[in-house]
FIBANU-977375 format. One record per residue (C-alpha): residue number from 1; x, y, z. Coordinates in steps of 0.02 Angstrom, whole numbers, always signed. Each point is the difference from the previous one (the first is absolute). Example, Ala and Ser with C-alpha at 12.3 -4.5 7.8 and 13.67 -1.06 7.14 Angstrom:
R pos   east  north     up
R   1   +615   -225   +390
R   2    +69   +172    -33
% end
This chain:
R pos   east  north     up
R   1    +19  -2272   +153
R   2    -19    +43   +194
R   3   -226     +0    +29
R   4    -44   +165    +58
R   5   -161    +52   +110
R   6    -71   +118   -160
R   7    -18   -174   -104
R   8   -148    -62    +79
R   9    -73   +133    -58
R  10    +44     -9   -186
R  11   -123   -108    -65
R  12   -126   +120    +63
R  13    +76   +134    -75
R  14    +12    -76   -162
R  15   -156    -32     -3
R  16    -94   +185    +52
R  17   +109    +54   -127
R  18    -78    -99   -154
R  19   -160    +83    +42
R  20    +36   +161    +94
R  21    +82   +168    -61
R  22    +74    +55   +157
R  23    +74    -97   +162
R  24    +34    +48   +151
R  25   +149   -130    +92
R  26    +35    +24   +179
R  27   +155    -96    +78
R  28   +125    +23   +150
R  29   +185    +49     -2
R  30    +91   -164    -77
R  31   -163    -85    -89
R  32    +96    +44   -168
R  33   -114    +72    -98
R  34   +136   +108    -80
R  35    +93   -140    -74
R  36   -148   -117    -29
R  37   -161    +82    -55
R  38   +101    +80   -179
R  39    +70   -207    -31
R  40   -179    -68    +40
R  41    -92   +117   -135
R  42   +118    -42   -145
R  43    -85   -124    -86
R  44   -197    +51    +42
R  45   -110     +0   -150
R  46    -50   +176    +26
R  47   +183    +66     -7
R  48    -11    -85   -178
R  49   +211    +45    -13
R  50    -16   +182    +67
R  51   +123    +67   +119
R  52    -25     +8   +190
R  53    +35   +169    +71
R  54    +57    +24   +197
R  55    +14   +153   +101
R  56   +120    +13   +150
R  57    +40   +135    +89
R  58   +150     +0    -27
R  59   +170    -36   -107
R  60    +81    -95   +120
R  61   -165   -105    +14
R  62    -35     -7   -180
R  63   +201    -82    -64
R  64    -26   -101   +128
R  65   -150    -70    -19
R  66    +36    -28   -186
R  67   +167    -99    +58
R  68    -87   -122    +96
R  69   -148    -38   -120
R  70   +138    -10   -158
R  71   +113   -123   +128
R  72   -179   -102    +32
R  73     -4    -37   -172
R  74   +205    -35    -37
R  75    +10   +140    -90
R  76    +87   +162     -6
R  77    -97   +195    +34
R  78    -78    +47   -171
R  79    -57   -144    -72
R  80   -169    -78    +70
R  81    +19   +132   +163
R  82    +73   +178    -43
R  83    -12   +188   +101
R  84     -3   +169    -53
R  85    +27   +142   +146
R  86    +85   +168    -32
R  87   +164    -10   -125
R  88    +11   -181    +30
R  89   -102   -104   -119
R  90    +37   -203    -36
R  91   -132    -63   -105
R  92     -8   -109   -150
R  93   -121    -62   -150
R  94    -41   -137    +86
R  95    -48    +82   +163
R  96   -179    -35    +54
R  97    +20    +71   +186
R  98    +74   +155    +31
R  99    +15    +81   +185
R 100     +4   +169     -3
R 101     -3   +149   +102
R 102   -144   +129    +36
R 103    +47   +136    -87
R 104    +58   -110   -161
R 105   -200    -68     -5
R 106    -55   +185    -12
R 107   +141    +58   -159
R 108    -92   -190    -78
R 109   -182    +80    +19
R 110    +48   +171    -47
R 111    +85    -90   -169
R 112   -115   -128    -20
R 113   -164    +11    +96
R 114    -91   -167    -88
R 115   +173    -80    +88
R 116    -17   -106   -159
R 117    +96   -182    +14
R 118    -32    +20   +197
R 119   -136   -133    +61
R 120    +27    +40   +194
R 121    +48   +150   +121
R 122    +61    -63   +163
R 123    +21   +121   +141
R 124   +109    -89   +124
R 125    +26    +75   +169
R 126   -143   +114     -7
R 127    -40    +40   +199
R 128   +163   +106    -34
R 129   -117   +125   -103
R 130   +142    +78    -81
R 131    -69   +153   -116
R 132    +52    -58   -164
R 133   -118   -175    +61
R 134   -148    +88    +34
R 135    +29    +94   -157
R 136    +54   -144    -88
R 137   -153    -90    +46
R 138   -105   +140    -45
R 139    +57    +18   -178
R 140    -38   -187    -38
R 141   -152     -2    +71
R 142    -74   +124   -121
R 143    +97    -80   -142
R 144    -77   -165    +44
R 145   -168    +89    +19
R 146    +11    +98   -182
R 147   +144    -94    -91
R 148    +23   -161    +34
R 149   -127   -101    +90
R 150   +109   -150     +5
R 151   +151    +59   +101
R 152    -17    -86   +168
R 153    +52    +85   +154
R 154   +104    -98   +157
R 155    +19    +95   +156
R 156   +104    -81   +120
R 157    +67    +31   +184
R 158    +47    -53   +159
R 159   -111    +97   +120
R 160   -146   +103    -73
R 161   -169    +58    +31
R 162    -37   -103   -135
R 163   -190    +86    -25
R 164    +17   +169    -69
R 165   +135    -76   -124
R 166   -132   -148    -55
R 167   -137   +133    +13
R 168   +109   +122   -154
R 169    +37   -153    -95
R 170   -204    -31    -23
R 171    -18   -121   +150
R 172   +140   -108    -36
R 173    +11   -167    +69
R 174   +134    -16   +146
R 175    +99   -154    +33
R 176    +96    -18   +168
R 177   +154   -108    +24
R 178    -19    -46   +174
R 179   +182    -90     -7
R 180   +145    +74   +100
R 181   +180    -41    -71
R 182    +68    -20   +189
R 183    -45    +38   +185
R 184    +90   +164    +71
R 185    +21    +22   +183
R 186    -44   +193    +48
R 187    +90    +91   +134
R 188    -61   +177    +85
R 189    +89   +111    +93
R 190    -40     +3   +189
R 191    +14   +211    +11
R 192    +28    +89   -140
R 193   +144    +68    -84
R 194    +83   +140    +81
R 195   +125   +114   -104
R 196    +75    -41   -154
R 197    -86   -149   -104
R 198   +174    -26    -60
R 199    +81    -44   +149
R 200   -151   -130    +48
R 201    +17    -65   -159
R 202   +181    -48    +23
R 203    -53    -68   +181
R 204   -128   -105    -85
R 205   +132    -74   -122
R 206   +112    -51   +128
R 207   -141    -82    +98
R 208    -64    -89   -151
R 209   +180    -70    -36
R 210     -4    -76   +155
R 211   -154    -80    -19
R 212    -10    -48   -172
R 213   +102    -68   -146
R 214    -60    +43   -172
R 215    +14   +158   -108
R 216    -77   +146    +43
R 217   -102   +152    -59
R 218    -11   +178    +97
R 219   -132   +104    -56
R 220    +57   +176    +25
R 221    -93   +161    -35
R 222   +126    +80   -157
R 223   +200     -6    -44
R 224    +41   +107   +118
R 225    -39   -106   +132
R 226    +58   -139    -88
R 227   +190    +66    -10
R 228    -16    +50   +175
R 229    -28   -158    +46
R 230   +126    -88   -110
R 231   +130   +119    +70
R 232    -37    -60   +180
R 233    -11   -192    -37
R 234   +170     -9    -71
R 235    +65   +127   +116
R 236    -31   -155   +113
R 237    +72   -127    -98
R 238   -142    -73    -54
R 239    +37     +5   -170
R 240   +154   -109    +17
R 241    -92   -172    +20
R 242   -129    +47   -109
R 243    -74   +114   -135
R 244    -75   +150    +15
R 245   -104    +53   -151
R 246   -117   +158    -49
R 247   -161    -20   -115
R 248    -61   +164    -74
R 249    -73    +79   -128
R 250   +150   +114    -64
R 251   +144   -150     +1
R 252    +50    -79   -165
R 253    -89   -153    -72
R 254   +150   -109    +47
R 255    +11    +52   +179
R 256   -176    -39    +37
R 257     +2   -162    -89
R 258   +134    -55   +123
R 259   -111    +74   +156
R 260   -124   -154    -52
R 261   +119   -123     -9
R 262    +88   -101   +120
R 263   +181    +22    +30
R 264    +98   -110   -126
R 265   +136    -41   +149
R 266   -159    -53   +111
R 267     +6   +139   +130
R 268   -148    +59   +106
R 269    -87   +159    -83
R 270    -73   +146    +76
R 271   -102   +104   -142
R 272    -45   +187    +52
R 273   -154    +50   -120
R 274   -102   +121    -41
R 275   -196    -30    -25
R 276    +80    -54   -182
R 277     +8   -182    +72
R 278   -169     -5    +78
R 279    -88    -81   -159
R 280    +19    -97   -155
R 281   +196    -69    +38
R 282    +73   -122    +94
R 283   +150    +35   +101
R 284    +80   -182     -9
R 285    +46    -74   +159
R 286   -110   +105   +114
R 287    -96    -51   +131
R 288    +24   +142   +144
R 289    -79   +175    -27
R 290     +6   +134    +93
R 291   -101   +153    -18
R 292    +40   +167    +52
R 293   -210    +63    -23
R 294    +45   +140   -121
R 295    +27    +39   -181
R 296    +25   +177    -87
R 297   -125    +59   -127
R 298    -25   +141   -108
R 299   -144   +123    +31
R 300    -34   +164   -105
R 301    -80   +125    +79
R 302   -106   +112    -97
R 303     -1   +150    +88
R 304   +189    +19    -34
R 305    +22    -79   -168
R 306   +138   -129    +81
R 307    +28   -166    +23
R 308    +93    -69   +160
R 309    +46   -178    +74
R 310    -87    -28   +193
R 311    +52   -145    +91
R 312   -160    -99    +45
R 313    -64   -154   +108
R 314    -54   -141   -138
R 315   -139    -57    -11
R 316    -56   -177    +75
R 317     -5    -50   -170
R 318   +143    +40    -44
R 319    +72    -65   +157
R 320    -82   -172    -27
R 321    +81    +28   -189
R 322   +204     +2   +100
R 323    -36   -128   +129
R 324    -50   -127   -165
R 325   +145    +12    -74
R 326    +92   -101   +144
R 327   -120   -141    -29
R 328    +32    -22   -210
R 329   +127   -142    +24
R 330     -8    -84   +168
R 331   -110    +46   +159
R 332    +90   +175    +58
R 333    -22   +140   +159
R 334    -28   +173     +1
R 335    +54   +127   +101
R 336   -121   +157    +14
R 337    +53   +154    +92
R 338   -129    +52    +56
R 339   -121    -54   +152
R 340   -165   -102    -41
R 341   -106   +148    +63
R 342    +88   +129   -107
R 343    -32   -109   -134
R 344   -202    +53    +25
R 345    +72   +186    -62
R 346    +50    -68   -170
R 347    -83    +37   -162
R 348   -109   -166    -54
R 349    +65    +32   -170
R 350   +119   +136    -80
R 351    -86   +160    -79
R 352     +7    -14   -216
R 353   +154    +97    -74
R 354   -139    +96   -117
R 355    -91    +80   +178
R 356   +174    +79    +38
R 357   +113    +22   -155
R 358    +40   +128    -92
R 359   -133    -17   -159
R 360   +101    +81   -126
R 361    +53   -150   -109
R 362   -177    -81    +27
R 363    -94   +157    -52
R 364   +138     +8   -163
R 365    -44   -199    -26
R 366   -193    +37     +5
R 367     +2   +141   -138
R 368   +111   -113   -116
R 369   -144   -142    +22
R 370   -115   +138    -47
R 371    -77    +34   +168
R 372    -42   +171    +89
R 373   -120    -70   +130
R 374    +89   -138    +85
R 375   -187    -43    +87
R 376    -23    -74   -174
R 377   +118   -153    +51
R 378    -22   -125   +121
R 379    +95    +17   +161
R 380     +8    -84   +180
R 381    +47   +188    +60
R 382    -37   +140    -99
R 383   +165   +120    -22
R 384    -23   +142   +109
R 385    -62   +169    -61
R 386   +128   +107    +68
R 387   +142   -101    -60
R 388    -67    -20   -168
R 389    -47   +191    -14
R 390   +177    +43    +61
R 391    +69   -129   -142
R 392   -111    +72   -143
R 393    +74   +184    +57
R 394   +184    -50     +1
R 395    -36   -105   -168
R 396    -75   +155    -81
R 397   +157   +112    +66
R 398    +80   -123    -88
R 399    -75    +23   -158
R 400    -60   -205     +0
R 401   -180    +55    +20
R 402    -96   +120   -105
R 403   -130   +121    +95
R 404   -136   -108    -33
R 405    +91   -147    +85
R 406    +64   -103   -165
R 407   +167    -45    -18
R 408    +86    +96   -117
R 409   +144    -87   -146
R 410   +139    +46   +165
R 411   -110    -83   +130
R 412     -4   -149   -115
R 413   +181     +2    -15
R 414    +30     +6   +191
R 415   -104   -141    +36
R 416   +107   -114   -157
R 417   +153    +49   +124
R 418    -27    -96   +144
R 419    +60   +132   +126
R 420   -107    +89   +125
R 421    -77   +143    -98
R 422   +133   +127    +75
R 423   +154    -89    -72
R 424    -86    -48   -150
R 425    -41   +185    -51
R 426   +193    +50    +59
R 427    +70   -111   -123
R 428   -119    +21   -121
R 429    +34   +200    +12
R 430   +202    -30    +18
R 431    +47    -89   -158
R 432    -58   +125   -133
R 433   +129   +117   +106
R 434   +120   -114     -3
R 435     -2    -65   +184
R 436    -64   -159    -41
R 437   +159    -83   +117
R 438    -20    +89   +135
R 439   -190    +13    +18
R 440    +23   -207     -2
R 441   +121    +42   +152
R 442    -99    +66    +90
R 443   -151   -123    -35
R 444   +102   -131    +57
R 445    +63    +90   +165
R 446   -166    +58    +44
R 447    -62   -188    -13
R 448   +102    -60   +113
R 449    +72    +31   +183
R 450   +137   +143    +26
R 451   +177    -66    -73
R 452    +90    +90   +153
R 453    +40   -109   +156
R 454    +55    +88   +144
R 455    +19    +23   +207
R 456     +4   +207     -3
R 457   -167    +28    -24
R 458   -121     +9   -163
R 459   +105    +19   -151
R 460    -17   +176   -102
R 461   -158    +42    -67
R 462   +106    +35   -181
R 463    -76   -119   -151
R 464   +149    +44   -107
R 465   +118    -81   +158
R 466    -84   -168    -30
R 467    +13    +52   -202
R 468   +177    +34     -6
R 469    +17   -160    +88
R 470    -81   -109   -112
R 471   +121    +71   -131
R 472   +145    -81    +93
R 473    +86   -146    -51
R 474    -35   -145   +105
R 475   +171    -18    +56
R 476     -5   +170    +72
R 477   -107    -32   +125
R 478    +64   -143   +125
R 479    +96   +151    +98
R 480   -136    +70    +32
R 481    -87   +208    -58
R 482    +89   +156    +50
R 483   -156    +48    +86
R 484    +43   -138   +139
R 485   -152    -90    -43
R 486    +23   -194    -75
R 487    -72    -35   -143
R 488    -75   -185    -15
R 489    +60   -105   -139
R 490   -107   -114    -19
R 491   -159   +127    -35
R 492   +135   +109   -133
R 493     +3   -136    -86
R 494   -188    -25    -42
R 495    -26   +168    -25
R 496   +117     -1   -103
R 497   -101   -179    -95
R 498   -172    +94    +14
R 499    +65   +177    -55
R 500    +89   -108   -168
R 501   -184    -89    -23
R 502    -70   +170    +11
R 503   +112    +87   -132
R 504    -32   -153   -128
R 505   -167    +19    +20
R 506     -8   +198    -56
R 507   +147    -47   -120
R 508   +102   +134    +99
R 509   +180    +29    -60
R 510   +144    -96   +113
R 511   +111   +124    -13
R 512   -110   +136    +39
R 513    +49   +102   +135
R 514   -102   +122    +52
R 515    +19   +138   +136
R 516    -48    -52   +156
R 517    -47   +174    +52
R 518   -142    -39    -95
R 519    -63   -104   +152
R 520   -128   +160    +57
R 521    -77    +28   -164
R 522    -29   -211    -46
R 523    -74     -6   +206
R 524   -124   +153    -29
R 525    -68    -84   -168
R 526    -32   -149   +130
R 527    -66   +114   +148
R 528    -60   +167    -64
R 529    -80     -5   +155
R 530   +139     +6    +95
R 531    +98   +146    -58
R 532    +48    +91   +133
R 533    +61   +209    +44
R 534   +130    +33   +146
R 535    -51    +92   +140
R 536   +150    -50   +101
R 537    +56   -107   +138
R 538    -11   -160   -109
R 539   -152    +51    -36
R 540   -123     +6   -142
R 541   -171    +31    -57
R 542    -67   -126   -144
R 543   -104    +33   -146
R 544   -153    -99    +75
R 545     +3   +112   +157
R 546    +87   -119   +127
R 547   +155    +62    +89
R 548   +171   -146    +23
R 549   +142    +26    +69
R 550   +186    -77    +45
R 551     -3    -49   +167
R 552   +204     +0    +15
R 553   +120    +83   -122
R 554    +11    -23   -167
R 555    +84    +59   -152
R 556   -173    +46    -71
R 557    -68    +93   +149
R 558    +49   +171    -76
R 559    -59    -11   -199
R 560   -101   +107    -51
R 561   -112   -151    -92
R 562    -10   -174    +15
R 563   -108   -155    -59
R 564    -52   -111   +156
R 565     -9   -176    -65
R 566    -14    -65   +147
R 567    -86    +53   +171
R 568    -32    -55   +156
R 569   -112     +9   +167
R 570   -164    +49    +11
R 571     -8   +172    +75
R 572   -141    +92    -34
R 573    +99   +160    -60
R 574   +192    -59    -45
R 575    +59   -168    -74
R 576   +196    -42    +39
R 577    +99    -26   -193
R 578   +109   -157     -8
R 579    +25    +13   -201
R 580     +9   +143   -109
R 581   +102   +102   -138
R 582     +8   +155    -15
R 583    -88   +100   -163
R 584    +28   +196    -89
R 585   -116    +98     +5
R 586    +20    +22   -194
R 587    -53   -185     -8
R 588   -147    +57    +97
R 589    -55   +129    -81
R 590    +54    -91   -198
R 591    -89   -165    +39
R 592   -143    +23   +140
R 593    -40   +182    -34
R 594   -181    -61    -20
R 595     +4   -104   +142
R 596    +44   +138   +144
% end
C-alpha cells in the first residue's frame, strides 16, 4: 500500500481518540485522509465493533470513496466498506464503515437519534460547509450532549479555520498533517482575462499541451461552460489524439467513473469539471490543472422567496483545494487565470451554504428533531432570521407547521420524503387524487436541468412540453422534438431512472397515466405562492404580490392563470418566468380558496 502524507499523523490520532470525544484533523489536498482515517479507526478499542459513519458532500465522493477503501482491503463495496446516498444503497451485515451522504446522516438522526451501533461521526470535507453539514453536525452534537455521551465526533478538512469548529466541539484537540502528497508549480496570469472565460480557457489548454504531458483537469464555473468548451476543443481536432471528458454533477454514475480514470488505450486526457472534482476524488493520471477562478452557487434571496445560481470568484481556499489535486500522484502545475494581484480580491474562504440557502428543508428538519428555537443548537453560524422566518411562513402555508410552530402529522410526513418541502407536499397532496405519476414527473424535472437543448433561444416556458416528452418512447426521440429544440438523451434517461425510484417509493401504479393538464394544479400545491392573474402582455401578478413576466413569446403569455415554478432575475418589481403550467380558475377557487 502506497504511504501517504495523512499517516504520520495516525498514531496521533489514534491516540486523542482513546481519550477525547471530539477531534478536529486538518490536512492538505492529497494527504488522504478520506481513504485512510475510516481504515485506521477499525480496530480501536473504543469502536468496540461499532460502525464508522462518513459524511461527503457528495454521491460521486461518497461511491467512490467506498471503492477505494473496499479495493484497500481486497474486497468488494458492501462488505467491510459500504455507502448509502440517495436511491443507491450497497451495504451489507458485515459492514462496519459506511460513507454516506449529508442528507442520508440527517433521515439516520431523525429515525434514530441515539445513532445506536454507530461509535463515530466523521465529517469529511467540512471547509465546504454544505447545509445539511452544519446541520448534520448540529443534531449530533446535542445527541452526544443528552443521548449518548460516548459517540465521538471527527471533523476533518483540507483548509479550515480550524478554531470556531474546535471551539463548538468543546475545545477539541486539533492535529495538523503538515505532509504534502506532491509539489505543484503555480502559474498567474500577467493581465487579466478579457471577454469570455471560455475562450481563455481553451487558450490555456492549448498552451498547457504544449508544455506539459500528463492528464489534465479544467476547473470551469458550471455545464454550460463546460459544453461550450468541449464544443470548441473538438471543433479543433483536439479530440482526435486524445480524450475529452466532462465531470458533473447531473451525468450518470458510469460516465463519471470513466472521467477519473485513465484512458484504457493510453491516450492523453483532458477532464473539464465542475467544483464536483475539487475534493475528496482523485482524477487518475492528473498532474496539470487549470483553473478558470469561478464556480456557480445557489443563493436564495429572501426578499423574493427565490433561489438563483450566481457565478462567483472562489475562494483562496477553495482555489488552493483545485491546484492540490494536480499534486495527488506525481509533482503537477497549475494554471490560474487570473493575475497574482487580483488574487488579493478573492474571498479567504467561501461563505457557509446555511448563510445563503433557502432554509425551508432545514427549518422542516429542526421541527422533526423537536426544535422551534434553532439558538438551542450549537452552530458555527447561526441560520439567518429572515430566511428562517420566510421558511416557517411557507412551511405553515404548507400545512407542515401548526400556528404555534410544531410540526403537524403532514410536516412529519414531508420531512420522511426526502424532497425539498415544496415537492414533498405536491406529491404528498397528488396521490390521494390520483396523480401520484405525474406529480413524481414533475419532481424529477424540477430536480434537474431543462430536458430541451436548443440554438433558437430559451425553450417554452410550458411544463406539460417537457411532460409530454417524458411520456415518449426513447426511440422517439433521436430525431429530435417538433418544437425544433433537441432533447438530450443521456439526461431522459435518468429521469426516466429517478422518476421509476420515485414511483416505487410512493408505490404509484406503472400504468397510471394521468392527465398532464394537471401540471398547474400539482405546481400550485408546490408554489401557492406563486399563483399568478393575467394582466396581459406576458404578464402576471402573483399571489405574494410580485409581478413576472415572459420576456419573448410564449404559448403561455396570454392565460388567464398560471403557476410560476420557476423565476428568474432580481428586479425589484417583475421576475422573468422560465417554467410554468398553466391552472383554472376552478382549481383555484376548489383547492386554494382559503389561501387567496
Amino acid at each position: 500500500m502506497k504511504k501517504l502524507p495523512i499517516e504520520d499523523a495516525l498514531a496521533e490520532l489514534r491516540q486523542k481518540l482513546s481519550c477525547h470525544m471530539n477531534i478536529v484533523l486538518v490536512a492538505p489536498p492529497g494527504a488522504g485522509k478520506t481513504t485512510r482515517v475510516p481504515l485506521a479507526l477499525l480496530e480501536e478499542a473504543w469502536l468496540a465493533g461499532r460502525r464508522i459513519l462518513m459524511l461527503e458532500p457528495r454521491r460521486l465522493a461518497a461511491r467512490a470513496a467506498a471503492r477505494y477503501m473496499s479495493a484497500l482491503l481486497g474486497e468488494r463495496v458492501g462488505e467491510t466498506v459500504g455507502y448509502r446516498v440517495r436511491f443507491d444503497t450497497c451495504v451489507g451485515p458485515r459492514t462496519r464503515i459506511e460513507v454516506i451522504t449529508e442528507g442520508i446522516l440527517t433521515r439516520m438522526l431523525q429515525t434514530d437519534p441515539m445513532l445506536e451501533n454507530v461509535g463515530i461521526v466523521i465529517f469529511d470535507e467540512f471547509h465546504e460547509r454544505s447545509l445539511h453539514a452544519d446541520l448534520g453536525l448540529a443534531l449530533c452534537l446535542q445527541s452526544q450532549e443528552i443521548l449518548r455521551e460516548d459517540l465521538k465526533i471527527l471533523v476533518m478538512s483540507a483548509t479550515l479555520d480550524r478554531l470556531p469548529v474546535a471551539e463548538i466541539l468543546g475545545g477539541a484537540p486539533v492535529i495538523v498533517s503538515e505532509g504534502v502528497a506532491f509539489p505543484v508549480k503555480t502559474h498567474y496570469l500577467a493581465r487579466p482575462v478579457a471577454g469570455r472565460i471560455g475562450a481563455a480557457v481553451v487558450g490555456k489548454i492549448q498552451e498547457a499541451l504544449a508544455e506539459s504531458h500528463g492528464d489534465m483537469l479544467v476547473f470551469l464555473p458550471g455545464v454550460g461552460e463546460i459544453n461550450w468548451v468541449e464544443s470548441r476543443l473538438l471543433s479543433m481536432g483536439i479530440g482526435e489524439n486524445m480524450v475529452v471528458a466532462k465531470l458533473h454533477g447531473t451525468l450518470s454514475q458510469a460516465a463519471q467513473d470513466a472521467a477519473m480514470l485513465p484512458d484504457p488505450l493510453g491516450k492523453r486526457k483532458i477532464v473539464l469539471a465542475t467544483s464536483i472534482a475539487e475534493t475528496s476524488i482523485t482524477v487518475e493520471g492528473v498532474d496539470v490543472v487549470i483553473d478558470s477562478g469561478f464556480r456557480r452557487v445557489p443563493r436564495f434571496t429572501p426578499r423574493t422567496g427565490m433561489m438563483h445560481l450566481e457565478t462567483v470568484k472562489v475562494s483562496r481556499a477553495a482555489a488552493d483545494q483545485r491546484r492540490g489535486r494536480a499534486g495527488r500522484l506525481k509533482a503537477g502545475v497549475c494554471y490560474r487565470l487570473w493575475t497574482a494581484q487580483e488574487e488579493l480580491t478573492h474571498e479567504l474562504h467561501s461563505t457557509p451554504e446555511i448563510m445563503e440557502a433557502d432554509l425551508a428543508t432545514l427549518t422542516l428538519e429542526l421541527a422533526a428533531w423537536g426544535t422551534l428555537n434553532p439558538e438551542e443548537l450549537l452552530w458555527l453560524d447561526m441560520p439567518p432570521q429572515a430566511a428562517l422566518s420566510q421558511a416557517a411562513e411557507l412551511l405553515s402555508q404548507l400545512g407542515a407547521l401548526s400556528d404555534t410552530g410544531h410540526i403537524t402529522s403532514h410536516g412529519r410526513k414531508m420531512s420522511e420524503v426526502g424532497l425539498h418541502p415544496r415537492l414533498s407536499h405536491m406529491i404528498l397532496k397528488a396521490i390521494p387524487l390520483g396523480f401520484g405519476n405525474l406529480a413524481c414527473e414533475i419532481a424529477t424535472l424540477l430536480g434537474q436541468r431543462d430536458i430541451f437543448q436548443g440554438e433558437k433561444g430559451l425553450p417554452d416556458a410550458d411544463l406539460r412540453l417537457r411532460i409530454e416528452v417524458l411520456r415518449q418512447d426513447s426511440s422517439q426521440l433521436a430525431a429530435g422534438y417538433s418544437l425544433g429544440y433537441t432533447i438530450d438523451t443521456a439526461r431522459y434517461r435518468r429521469l426516466q431512472s429517478e422518476i421509476r425510484q420515485w414511483k416505487q417509493q410512493f408505490a404509484v401504479s406503472r400504468s397510471e397515466r394521468d392527465d398532464p393538464y394537471a401540471c398547474g394544479l400539482l405546481l400550485a400545491f408546490a408554489y401557492p405562492d406563486r399563483i399568478g392573474q393575467g394582466r396581459g402582455d406576458g404578464r402576471f401578478l402573483l399571489r405574494n404580490g410580485r409581478g413576472a413576466a415572459f420576456k419573448e413569446q410564449q404559448s403561455l403569455a396570454k392565460e388567464p392563470y398560471l403557476v410560476a415554478a420557476e423565476l428568474g432575475g432580481q428586479e425589484r418589481t417583475e421576475n422573468r418566468i422560465f417554467l410554468a403550467a398553466p391552472i383554472s380558475e376552478g382549481e383555484i377557487r376548489r383547492y386554494f380558496k382559503d389561501q387567496i
